[in-house]
C-alpha positions in Angstrom: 101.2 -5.1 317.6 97.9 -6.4 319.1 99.1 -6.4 322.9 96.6 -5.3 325.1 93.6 -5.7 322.9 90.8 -7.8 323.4 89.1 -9.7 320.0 85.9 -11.6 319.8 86.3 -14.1 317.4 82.1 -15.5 316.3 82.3 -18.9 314.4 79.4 -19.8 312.3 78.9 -22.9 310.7 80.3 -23.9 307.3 83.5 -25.5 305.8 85.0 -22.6 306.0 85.5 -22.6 310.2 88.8 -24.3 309.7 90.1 -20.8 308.7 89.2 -18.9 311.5 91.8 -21.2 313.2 94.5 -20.0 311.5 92.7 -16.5 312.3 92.7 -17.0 316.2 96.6 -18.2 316.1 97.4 -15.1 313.8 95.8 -13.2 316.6 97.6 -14.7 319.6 101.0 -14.4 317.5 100.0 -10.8 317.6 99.7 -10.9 321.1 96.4 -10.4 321.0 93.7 -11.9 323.7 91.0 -13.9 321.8 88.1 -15.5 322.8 85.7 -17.6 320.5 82.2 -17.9 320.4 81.0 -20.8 318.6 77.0 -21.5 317.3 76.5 -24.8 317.5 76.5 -25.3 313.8 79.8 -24.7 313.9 80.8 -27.2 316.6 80.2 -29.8 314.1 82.8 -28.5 311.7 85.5 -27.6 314.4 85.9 -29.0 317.9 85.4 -26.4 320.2 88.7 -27.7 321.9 90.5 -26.0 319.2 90.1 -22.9 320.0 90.9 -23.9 323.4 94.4 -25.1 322.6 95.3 -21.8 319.7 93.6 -18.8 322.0 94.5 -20.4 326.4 91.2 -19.3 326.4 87.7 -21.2 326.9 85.5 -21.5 323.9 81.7 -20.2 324.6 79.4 -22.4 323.0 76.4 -22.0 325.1 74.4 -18.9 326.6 73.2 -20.6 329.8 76.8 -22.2 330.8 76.2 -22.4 334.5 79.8 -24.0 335.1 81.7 -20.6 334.2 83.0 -18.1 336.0 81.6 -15.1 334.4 78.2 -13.8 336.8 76.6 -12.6 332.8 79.0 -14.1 330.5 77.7 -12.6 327.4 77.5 -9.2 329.2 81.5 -9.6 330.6 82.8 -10.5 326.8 80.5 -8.1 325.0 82.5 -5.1 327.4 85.7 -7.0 327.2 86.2 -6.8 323.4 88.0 -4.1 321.5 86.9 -5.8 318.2 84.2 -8.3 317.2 85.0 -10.5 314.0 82.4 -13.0 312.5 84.2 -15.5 310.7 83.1 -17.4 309.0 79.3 -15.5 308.9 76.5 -18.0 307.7 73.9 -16.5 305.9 71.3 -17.2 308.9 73.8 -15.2 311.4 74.1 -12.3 308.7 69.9 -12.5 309.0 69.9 -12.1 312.9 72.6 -9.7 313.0 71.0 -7.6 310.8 67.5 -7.5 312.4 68.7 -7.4 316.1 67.7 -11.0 317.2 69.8 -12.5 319.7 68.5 -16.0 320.5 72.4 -17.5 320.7 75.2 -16.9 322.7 77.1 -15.3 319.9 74.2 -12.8 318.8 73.5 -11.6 322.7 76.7 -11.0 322.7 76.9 -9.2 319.5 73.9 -6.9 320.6 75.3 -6.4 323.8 78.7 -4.9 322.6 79.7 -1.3 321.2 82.9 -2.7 319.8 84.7 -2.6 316.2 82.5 -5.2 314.3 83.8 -7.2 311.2 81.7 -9.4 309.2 83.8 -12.0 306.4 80.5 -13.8 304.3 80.9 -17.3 303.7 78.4 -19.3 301.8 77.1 -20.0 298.7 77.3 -18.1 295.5 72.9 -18.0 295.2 72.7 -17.5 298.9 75.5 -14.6 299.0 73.4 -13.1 296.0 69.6 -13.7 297.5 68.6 -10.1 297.7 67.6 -11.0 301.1 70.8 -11.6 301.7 72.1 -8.7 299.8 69.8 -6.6 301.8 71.1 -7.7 305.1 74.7 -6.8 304.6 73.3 -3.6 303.2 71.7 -3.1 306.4 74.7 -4.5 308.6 77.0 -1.7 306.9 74.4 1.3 307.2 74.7 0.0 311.4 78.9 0.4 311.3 79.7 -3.3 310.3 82.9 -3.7 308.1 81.8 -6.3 305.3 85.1 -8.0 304.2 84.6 -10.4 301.2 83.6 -12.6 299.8 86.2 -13.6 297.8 85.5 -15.9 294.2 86.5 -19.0 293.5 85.9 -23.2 294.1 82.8 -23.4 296.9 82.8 -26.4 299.4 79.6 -27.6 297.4 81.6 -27.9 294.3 80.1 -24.8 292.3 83.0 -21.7 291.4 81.7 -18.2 291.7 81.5 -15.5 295.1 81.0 -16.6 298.4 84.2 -18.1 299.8 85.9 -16.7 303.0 88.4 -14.2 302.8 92.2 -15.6 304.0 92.9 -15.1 307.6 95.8 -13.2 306.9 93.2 -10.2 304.8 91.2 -10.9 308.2 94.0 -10.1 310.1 94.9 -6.7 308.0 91.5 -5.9 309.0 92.0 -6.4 312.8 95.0 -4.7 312.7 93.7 -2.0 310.5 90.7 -1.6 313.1 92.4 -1.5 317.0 95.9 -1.6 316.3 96.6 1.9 316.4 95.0 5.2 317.5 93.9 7.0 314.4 95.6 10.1 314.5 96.2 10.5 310.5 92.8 10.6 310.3 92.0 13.0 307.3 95.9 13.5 306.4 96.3 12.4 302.5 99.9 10.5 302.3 101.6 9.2 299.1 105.0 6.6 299.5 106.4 5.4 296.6 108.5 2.0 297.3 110.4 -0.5 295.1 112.6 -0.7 293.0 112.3 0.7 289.1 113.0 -1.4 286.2 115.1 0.0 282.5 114.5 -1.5 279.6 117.7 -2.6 277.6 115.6 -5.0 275.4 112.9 -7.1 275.5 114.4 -9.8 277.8 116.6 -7.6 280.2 116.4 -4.2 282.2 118.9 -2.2 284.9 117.5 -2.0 288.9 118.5 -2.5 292.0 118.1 -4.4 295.3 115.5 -2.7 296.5 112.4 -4.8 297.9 109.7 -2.3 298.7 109.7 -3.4 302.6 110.3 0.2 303.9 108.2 1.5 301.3 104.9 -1.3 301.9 105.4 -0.7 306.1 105.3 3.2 305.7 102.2 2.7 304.1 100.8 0.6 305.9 101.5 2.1 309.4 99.6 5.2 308.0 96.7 3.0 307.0 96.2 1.8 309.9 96.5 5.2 311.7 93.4 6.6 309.8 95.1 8.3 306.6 94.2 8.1 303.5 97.1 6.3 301.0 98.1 6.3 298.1 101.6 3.9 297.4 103.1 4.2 294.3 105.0 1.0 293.7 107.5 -0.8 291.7 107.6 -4.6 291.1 108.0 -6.1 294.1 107.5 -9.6 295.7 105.4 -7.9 298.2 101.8 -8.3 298.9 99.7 -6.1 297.8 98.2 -4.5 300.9 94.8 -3.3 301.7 93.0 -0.4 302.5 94.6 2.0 300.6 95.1 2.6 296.5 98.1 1.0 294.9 99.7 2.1 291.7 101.7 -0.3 289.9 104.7 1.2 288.0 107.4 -0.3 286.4 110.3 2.5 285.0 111.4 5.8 286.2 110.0 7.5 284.0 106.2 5.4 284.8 107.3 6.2 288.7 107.7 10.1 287.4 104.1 10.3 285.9 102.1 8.8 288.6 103.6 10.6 291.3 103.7 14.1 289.6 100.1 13.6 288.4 99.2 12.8 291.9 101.5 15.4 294.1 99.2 18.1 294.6 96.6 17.0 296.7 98.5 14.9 299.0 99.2 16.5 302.4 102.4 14.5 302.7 104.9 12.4 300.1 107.1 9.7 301.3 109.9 9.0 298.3 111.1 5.6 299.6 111.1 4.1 296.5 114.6 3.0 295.1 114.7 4.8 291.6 117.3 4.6 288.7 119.5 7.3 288.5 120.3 6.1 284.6 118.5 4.3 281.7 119.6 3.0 278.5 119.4 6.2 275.9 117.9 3.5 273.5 116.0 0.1 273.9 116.5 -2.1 271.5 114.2 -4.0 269.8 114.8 -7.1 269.8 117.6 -9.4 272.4 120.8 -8.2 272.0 122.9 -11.1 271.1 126.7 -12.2 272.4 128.5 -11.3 269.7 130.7 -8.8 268.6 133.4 -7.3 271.2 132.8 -5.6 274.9 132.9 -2.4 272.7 130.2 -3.9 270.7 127.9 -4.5 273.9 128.6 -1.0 275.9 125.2 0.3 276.8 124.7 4.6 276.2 123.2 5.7 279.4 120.9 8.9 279.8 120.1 10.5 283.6 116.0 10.0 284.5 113.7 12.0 285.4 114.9 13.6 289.3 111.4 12.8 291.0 112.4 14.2 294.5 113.7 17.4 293.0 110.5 18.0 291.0 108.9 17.4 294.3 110.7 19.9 296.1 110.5 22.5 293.3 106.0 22.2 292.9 106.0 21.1 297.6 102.7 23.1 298.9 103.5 25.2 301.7 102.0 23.0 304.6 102.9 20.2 302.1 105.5 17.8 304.4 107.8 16.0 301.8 110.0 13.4 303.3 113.2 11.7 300.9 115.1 8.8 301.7 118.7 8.0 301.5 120.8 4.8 301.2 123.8 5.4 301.6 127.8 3.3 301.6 129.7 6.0 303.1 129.7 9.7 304.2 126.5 9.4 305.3 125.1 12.4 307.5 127.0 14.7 304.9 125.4 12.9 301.6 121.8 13.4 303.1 122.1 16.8 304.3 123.5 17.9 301.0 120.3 16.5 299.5 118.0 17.3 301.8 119.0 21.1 301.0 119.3 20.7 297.7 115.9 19.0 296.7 114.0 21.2 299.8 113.0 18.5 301.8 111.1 18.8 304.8 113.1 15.6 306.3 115.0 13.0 305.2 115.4 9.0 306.2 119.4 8.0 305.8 120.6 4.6 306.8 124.1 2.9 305.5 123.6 0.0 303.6 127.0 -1.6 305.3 125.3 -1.2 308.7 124.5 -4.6 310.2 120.4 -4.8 309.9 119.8 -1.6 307.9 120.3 -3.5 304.3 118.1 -4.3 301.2 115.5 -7.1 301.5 115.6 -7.6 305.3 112.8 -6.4 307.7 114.7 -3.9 310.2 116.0 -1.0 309.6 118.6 1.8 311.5 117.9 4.9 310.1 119.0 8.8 310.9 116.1 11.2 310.7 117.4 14.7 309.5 115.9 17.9 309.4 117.8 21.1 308.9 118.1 21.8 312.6 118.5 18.4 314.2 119.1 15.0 314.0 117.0 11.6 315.4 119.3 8.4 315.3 116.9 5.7 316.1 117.7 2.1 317.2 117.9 -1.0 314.9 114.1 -1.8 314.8 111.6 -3.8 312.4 110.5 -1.5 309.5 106.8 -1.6 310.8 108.1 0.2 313.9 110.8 2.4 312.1 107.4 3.7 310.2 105.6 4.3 312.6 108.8 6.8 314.3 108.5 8.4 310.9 105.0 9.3 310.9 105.5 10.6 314.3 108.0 13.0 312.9 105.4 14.1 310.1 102.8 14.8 311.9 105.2 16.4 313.9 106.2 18.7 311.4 102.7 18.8 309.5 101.9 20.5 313.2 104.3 23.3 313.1 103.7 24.4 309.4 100.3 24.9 309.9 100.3 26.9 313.3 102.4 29.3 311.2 99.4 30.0 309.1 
């Protein structure tokens, strides 16, 4: 996802320099090239070897290096990067970066650079509050900086409240969020429901399905990280939550139903890849039904829910793009183009559940994109990249509606 782009990882000191390992291997997993700058604060929390071993590249610890190969090394790095992440950021390095001193290899470098910068606070929870502090960051964002965290919770000096480092895999969101795409939805407003919905037959028990909100979640996050704004309607899921976009937690149909109508208008394109029920029981009872009686006795009256797609197509905006999805066992082409027609979609996602790869809970897909005059099969890929074929399409299709205005 990362190949071909260039981070500068700073490294400040504090306890919390032991995460930015796990950042830099994240990184390089990514495909990403890293190279770390240390202070030498942080050299005593981390061994500058480290970084060595996770990134195959040499650690910079000191701004007059003379046994390096760079001819300005600070100059050649501060180019190089795509991105610039400080983390952790001490409270003293928030202070320099913020008033342009650059007595350090990692603040020359800083100043020198017109990358993507990220900034994750680490310290403690008077120092994070200081107004000086406070102040800084304020500053640090009015200058571009992304400020990401602090988080809350048990401090290295033993105290519980705001100040702690963010996790490297929220870091990571934030790289990827940053370089990893082109940010060609910029300005496009895109709602994706995902998951599966839950009916209540009692307290204790409800009717879904197998749905895990994979599809769902990537679509989502693909358009995040191309610049739209999101909005992702989901059901429970074991999913987690991701950033950078608003998240509305439903649980039923009929939840689903409301926060997607109550939302539909001002989206410029609706993703339904949520799994919803088709039924739900007419009545919930009160309290557990109990095993007793005969199969008669336990048969469960079922009543259709609300059609959330159809509504959709009925109220769809004329440059509105509205995109369904279809699982499907068998008679698959004809099942989605019957309801593509039907609920006026502008294109629909169909895959067969029995395909190899294209199931429940796994993290590929083989879908069909259909449109009324043509049909896409794409090849078994990873969700993420199945997305990001799909938003292709919509913007594709957001395109031609509106040079027919």
């Amino acid at each position: 996802m990362l190949k071909g782009k260039n981070v500068l990882l700073g490294v400040t000191g504090g306890i919390a320099a032991y995460k930015a390992c796990e950042l830099a291997s994240a990184l390089v997993k990514q495909h990403a090239d890293v190279n770390v700058i240390m202070t030498r604060n942080a050299t005593e929390f981390v061994a500058p070897l480290t970084f060595d071993a996770l990134t195959h590249n040499r650690t910079v610890t000191d701004t007059f290096d003379r046994m390096h190969s760079y001819e300005i090394e600070h100059i050649s790095l501060a180019e190089k990067a795509d991105v610039i992440v400080i983390a952790p950021a001490s409270a003293n390095v928030i202070a320099k970066l913020a008033n342009g001193l650059a007595d350090d290899m990692l603040t020359t470098t800083v100043l020198a650079s017109r990358a993507v910068k990220l900034i994750a606070p680490a310290m403690n929870t008077n120092m994070y509050e200081n107004p000086v502090t406070q102040h800084n960051l304020e500053l640090l964002k009015g200058y571009g900086w992304e400020i990401i965290g602090p988080d809350s919770g048990r401090l290295a000096c033993g105290t519980t409240g705001r100040g702690k480092m963010v996790s490297p895999e929220r870091l990571l969101d934030a790289v990827e969020r940053a370089i990893a795409h082109e940010k060609d939805m910029a300005g496009v407003k895109l709602m994706v429901t995902a998951g599966p919905t839950q009916e209540a037959v009692d307290p204790v028990r409800y009717l879904t399905n197998h749905s895990s909100g994979k599809m769902g979640y990537a679509i989502a996050t693909a358009a995040a990280r191309r610049g739209a704004e999101v909005t992702l309607v989901s059901g429970r899921t074991g999913l987690n939550r991701p950033g950078y976009m608003e998240v509305v937690d439903v649980v039923s149909a009929r939840d689903m139903y409301e926060a997607v109508t109550e939302r539909a208008e001002g989206m410029d394109m609706i993703v339904k890849a949520a799994a919803v029920a088709d039924f739900r029981p007419a009545v919930c009872a009160e309290d557990k039904i109990k095993k007793t009686g005969t199969v008669a006795d336990a048969a469960i009256a079922l009543e259709r829910t609300d059609d959330i797609l159809a509504w959709l197509g009925a109220h769809k905006g004329a440059e509105q793009v509205l995109c369904g999805f279809s699982m499907e066992t068998k008679d698959m082409l004809e099942n989605s183009r019957r309801k593509l027609t039907k609920k006026n979609l502008d294109i629909i996602a169909a895959n067969n559940l029995k395909e190899a790869g294209a199931g429940f809970r796994v993290d590929t897909n083989l879908l069909t994109l259909i449109r009324p005059e043509e049909e896409k099969v794409l090849p078994l890929m990873t969700k993420y990249e199945a997305a990001n074929v799909l938003l292709d399409e919509l913007m594709r299709i957001r395109k031609e509606k509106r040079s027919l205005r």
